[in-house]
C-alpha positions, 0 to 999 in steps of 0.5 A: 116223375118218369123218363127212360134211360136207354140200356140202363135202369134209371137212376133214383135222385132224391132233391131237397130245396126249401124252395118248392118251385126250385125242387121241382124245377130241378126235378123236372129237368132230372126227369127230362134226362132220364132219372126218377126224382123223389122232391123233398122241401126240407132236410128233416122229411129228406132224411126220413125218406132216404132212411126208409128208402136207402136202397132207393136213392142212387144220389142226392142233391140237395140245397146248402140253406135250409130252416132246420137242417142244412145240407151239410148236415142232411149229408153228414146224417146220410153218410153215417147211413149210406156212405157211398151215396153221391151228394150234390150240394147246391147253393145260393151262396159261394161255397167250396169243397172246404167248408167245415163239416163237409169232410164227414159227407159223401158230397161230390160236388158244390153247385152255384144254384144259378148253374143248376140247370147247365151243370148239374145233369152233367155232374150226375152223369159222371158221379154215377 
């Protein structure tokens, strides 16, 4: 994916949804607002990448509902990592900043998934 912040340097997101059509999706909107996205398609294969690559990612988003590793465990994992990246947390569910395990992560924000494509770029610029 590629874009252009003007005066900035671009910012790194990595997005993780077990859906493949809603992680590009959600990639391609980031990238339509000037960020480099890196799409991963479960919590495993995200934390790998983000453990190779932490001086990489300036944020995550990732989906609360996944087969293996949920996004509160693949924040929790991070944080122990880089405690100061920023994490989205999207889901399909109603979720709040209150649910259990999310006060060892670095998430941020908890995002309807049907308010992704209206919040979401908005929430990352404040976070960053």
């Amino acid at each position: 994916m590629s874009g252009e912040l003007t005066g900035t340097t671009k910012k790194h997101i990595l997005y993780v949804d077990d859906e493949e059509c809603l992680a590009l999706l959600g990639a391609e909107l980031l990238d339509d607002c000037g960020y480099a996205v890196t799409c991963e398609f479960n919590g495993t294969a995200a934390l790998e990448k983000f453990q190779q690559q932490v001086e990489t990612f300036d944020l995550v988003v990732t989906d609360e509902s996944m087969p293996g590793m949920s996004g509160i465990e693949l924040a929790q994992a991070i944080f122990k990592i880089s405690p100061v990246t920023p994490v989205i947390l999207c889901s399909g569910h109603m979720l709040t900043m209150a649910e259990e395990g999310i006060e060892q992560t670095n998430i941020a924000a908890v995002l309807a998934k049907t308010e992704v494509c209206g919040l979401l770029p908005g929430m990352i610029e404040k976070l960053l």
